[in-house]
C-alpha positions in Angstrom: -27.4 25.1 61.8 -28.0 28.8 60.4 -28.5 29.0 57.0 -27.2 33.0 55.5 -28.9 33.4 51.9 -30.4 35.9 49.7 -34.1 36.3 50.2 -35.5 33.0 49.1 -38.3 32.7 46.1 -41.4 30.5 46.8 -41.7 30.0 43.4 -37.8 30.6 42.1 -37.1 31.5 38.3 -33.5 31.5 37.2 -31.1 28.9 38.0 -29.4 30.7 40.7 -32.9 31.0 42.6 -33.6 27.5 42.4 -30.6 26.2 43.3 -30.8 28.2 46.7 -34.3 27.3 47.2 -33.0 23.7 47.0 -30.3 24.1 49.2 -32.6 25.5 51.5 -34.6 22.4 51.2 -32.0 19.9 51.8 -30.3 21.7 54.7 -34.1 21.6 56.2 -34.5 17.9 55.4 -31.4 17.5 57.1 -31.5 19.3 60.2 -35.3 19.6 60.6 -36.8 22.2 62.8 -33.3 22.8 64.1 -32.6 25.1 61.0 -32.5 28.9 61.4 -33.0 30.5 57.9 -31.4 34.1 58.1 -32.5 35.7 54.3 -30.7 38.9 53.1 -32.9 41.4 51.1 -32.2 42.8 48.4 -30.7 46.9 48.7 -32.4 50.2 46.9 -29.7 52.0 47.7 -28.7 54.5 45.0 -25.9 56.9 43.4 -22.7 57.7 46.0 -24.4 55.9 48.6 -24.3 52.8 46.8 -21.0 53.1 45.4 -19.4 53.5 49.0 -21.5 50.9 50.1 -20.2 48.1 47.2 -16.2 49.2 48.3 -17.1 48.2 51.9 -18.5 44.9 51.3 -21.7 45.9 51.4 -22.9 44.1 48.4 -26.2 42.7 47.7 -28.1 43.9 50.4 -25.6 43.7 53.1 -24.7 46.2 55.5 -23.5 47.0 58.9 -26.8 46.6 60.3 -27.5 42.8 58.5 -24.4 41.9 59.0 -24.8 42.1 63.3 -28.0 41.0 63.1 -26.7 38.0 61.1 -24.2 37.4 64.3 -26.6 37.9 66.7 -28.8 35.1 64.8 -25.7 32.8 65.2 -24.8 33.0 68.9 -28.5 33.3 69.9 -29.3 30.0 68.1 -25.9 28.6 69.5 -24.7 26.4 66.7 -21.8 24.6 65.9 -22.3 25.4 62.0 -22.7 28.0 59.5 -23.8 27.8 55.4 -23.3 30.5 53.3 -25.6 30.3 49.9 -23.1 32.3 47.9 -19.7 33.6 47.5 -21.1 37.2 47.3 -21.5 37.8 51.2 -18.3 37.6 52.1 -18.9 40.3 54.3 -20.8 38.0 56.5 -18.5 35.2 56.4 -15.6 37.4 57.8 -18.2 38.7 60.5 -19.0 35.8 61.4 -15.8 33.9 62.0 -14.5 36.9 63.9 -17.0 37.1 66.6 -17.8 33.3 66.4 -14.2 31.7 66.0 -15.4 28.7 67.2 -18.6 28.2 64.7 -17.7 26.6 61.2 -18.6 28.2 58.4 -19.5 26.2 54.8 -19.9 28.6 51.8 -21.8 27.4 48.7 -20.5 28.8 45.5 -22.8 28.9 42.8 -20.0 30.6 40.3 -16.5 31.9 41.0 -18.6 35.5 40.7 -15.4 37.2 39.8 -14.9 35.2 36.8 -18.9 35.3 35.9 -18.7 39.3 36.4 -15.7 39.1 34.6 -17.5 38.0 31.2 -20.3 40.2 32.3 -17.7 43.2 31.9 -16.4 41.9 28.6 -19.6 42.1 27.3 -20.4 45.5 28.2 -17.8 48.1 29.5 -19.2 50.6 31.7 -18.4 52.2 35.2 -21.4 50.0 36.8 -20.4 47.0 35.3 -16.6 47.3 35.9 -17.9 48.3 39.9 -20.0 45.0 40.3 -16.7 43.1 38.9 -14.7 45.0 41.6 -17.0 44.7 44.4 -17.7 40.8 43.7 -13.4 40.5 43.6 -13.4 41.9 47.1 -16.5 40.0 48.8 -15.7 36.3 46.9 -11.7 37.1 48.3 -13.6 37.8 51.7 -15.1 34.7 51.5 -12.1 32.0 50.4 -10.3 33.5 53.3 -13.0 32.8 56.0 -14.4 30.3 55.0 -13.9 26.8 56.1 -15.4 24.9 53.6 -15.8 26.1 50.3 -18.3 24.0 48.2 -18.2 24.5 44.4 -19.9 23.4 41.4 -17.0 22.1 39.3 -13.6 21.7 39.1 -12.8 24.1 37.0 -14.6 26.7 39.4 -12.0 25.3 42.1 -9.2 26.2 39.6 -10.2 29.6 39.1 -10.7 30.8 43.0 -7.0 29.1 43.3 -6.0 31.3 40.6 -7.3 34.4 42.1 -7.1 33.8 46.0 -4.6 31.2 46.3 -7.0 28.6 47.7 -9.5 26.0 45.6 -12.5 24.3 46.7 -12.7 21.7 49.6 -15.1 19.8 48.5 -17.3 19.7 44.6 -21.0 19.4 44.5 -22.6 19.8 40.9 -25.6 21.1 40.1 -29.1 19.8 41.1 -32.6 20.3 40.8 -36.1 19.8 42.7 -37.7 17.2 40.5 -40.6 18.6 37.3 -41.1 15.9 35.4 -44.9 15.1 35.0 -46.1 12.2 37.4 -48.0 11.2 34.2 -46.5 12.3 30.6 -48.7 13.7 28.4 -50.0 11.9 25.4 -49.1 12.1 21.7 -52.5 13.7 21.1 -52.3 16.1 24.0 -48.8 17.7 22.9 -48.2 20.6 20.3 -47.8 18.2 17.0 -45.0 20.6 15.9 -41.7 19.3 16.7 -38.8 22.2 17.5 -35.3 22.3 18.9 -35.5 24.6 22.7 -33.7 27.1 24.0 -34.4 27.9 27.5 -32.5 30.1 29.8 -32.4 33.6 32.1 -31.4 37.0 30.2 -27.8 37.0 31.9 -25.1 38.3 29.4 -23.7 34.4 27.8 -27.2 33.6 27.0 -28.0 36.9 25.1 -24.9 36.8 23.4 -24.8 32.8 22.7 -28.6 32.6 21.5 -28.3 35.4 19.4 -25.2 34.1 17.6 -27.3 31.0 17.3 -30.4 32.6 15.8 -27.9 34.8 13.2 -25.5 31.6 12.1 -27.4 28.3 13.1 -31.1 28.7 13.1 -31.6 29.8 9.4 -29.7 26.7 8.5 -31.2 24.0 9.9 -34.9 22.4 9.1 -36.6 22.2 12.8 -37.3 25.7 13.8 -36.1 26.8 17.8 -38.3 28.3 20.1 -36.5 30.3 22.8 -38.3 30.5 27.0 -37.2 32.3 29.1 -37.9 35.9 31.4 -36.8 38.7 29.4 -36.4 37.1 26.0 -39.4 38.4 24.8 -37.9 42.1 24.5 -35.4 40.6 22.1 -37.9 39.1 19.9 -37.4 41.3 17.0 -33.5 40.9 17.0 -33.6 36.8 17.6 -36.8 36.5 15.2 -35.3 38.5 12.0 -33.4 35.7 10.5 -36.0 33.7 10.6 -36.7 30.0 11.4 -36.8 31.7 15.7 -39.7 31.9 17.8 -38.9 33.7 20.8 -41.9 32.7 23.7 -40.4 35.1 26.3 -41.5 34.2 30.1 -44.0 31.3 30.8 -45.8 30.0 33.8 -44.1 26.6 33.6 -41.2 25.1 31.5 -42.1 21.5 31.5 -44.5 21.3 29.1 -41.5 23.4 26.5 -39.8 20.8 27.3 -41.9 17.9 27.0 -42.7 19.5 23.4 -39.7 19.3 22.4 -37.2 17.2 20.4 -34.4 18.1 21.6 -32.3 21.5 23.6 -30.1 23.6 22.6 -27.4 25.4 24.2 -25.2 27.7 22.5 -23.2 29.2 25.5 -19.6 30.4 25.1 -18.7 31.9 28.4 -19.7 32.0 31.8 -19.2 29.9 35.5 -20.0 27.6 37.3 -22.4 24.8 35.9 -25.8 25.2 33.2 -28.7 24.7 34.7 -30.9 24.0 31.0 -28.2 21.0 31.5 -29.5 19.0 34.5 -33.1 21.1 33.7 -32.7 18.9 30.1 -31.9 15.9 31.7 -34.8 15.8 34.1 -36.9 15.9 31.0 -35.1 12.6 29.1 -34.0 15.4 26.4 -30.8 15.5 24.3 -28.7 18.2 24.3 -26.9 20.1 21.5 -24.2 22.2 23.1 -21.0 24.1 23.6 -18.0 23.0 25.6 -19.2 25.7 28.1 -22.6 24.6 27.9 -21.2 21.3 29.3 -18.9 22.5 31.6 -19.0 20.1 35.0 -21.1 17.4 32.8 -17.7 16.3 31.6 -18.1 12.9 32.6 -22.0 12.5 31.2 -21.4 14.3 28.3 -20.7 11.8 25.5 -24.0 9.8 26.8 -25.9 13.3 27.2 -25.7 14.6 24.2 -23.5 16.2 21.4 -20.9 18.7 21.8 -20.7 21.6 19.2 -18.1 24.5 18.6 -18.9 25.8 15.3 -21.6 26.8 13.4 -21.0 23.8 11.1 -20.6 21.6 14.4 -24.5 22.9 15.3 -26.0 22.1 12.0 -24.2 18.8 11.8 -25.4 17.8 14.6 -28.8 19.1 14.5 -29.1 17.0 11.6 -28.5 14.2 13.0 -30.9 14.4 16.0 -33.5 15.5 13.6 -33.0 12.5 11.4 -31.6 9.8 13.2 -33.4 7.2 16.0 -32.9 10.0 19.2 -35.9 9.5 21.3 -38.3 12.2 22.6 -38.0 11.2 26.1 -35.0 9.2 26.8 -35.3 7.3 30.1 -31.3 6.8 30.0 -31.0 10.6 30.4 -33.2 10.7 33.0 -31.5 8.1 35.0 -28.0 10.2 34.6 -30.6 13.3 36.5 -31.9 10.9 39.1 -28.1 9.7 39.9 -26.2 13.1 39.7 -28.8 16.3 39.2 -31.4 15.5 41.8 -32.1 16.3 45.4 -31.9 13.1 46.7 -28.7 13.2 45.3 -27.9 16.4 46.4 -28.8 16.2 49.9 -26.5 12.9 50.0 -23.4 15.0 49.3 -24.1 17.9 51.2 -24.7 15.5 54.1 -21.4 14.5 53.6 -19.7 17.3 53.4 -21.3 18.7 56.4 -20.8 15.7 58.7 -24.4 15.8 59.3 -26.4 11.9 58.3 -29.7 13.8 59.3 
């Protein structure tokens, strides 16, 4: 099997990042040594060279050049399959099953990008923002086409690229997540006596805009105060601090030991795609959550037992309240079961073995 992905991270921040260092894992758990990794790198280009590059598929550091390099990879390793870590290089994917008709070719979505980009352009209207929209619109429509298998998150993913393209998902693998937790949880004494609510997530444009509204309407009315993690947060610490009751950590080495400080997560998302990582991340850590519908989106059927649902303001501060005050446990072995039997990569690697035909 050839793998196509982005440049993999050794140490991967953001939930996209993991996940594809995941997949990466599993794929290589399955296959073994067999596995040819083929990573795209990430473009400089710049000004009209970049905008005629986007309208010719070259997205994301794809280009003519990658792209036959990417097919030679595939008939020099002589394999029978192909998987695609992302909906983005659709340019690749049509390459591919052109030259290699015979080859089969699996693409992982880890959003319907067009809908993600979509909220991304709602939130703020320029030219470049409008042109990633575009460009992701032609690549992702690229992709549903060629494609033989097209592995989503969620459901409601499936909808939207049947909306779009005319064609949903083949097959639906959630979310999941290399295992964080502690061999050995800290004790009492070791931990940060101050309990607080956590907010932990990448700077993409629905967690700006939902833990912002969070920080203005929710966080001066509740009791526990909310610390937020996260790359990037700290150049928003002014606007998130100012109504007080918010302290904004910014980027940290590790999460785990946020987490394992904490009472409980938050996660005030209104928009977006495919699933939350903070979700599953949450769950690893035997933590409730306090969340949107959004938040929850592809949790559907752990929801009730994972946490509490919130819409409003009102909804937040009810149920913070409750948390706060009622018999909710700091580490709750339940949730952690529901991340062993759904989030994990044992998990993981059982449906993607599955879907690919391939017991390993």
């Amino acid at each position: 099997m050839v793998l196509i992905a982005a440049a993999l991270q050794s140490a991967p921040a953001g939930g996209r990042a993991l996940l594809s260092r995941l997949n990466h894992d599993i794929l290589a758990d399955i296959v073994g040594p067999r596995l040819v990794t083929f990573e795209v790198r990430p473009s400089r280009l710049q000004g009209w060279r970049a905008i005629k590059a986007v309208f010719s598929g070259c997205i994301d550091g794809l280009n003519d050049a990658v792209v036959a390099r990417a097919i030679h990879t595939v008939r020099e390793a002589r394999v029978a399959k192909v998987f695609v870590d992302g909906s983005n290089l659709g340019k690749v994917v049509q390459a591919i099953k052109r030259a290699c008709p015979g080859v089969e070719v699996s693409t992982f979505f880890h959003n319907c990008e067009a809908r993600f980009f979509l909220g991304s352009f709602r939130q703020s209207k320029t030219i470049r923002s409008l042109g990633v929209l575009i460009a992701n619109w032609l690549a992702e429509r690229r992709t549903v086409r060629f494609s033989d298998n097209l592995i989503c998150l969620n459901e409601r993913d499936s909808v939207q690229l049947r909306a779009l393209y005319g064609r949903g998902a083949t097959h639906i693998s959630a979310i999941a997540l290399q295992d964080r937790l502690p061999a050995v949880l800290p004790a009492d004494g070791d931990q940060d006596p101050e309990r607080y609510a956590l907010f932990v997530g990448g700077t993409f444009y629905a967690n700006r805009a939902g833990i912002a509204w969070f920080a203005e309407h929710v966080a001066p009315r509740i009791t526990i105060k909310t610390r937020v993690v996260g790359a990037g947060f700290e150049l928003l610490k002014q606007q998130l601090e100012q109504h007080g009751n918010v302290e904004v950590i910014g980027s940290v080495e590790s999460v785990a030991r946020w987490y394992l400080g904490a009472q409980f997560v938050v996660a005030p998302v209104f928009d977006g795609s495919g699933m939350k990582t903070k979700v599953a991340e949450a769950l690893m850590f035997g933590k409730t959550i306090v969340g949107t519908p959004e938040a929850f989106s592809g949790y559907e059927d752990v929801a009730i037992r994972a946490g509490l649902i919130c819409s409003t303001a009102s909804d937040f501060v009810n149920a913070i309240e409750r948390v706060t005050k009622g018999p909710v446990p700091e580490f709750n072995a339940e949730l952690r079961a529901l991340y062993e039997q759904k989030y994990s990569f044992a998990a993981a690697r059982s449906r993607l073995a599955q879907i690919l035909d391939m017991a390993g």
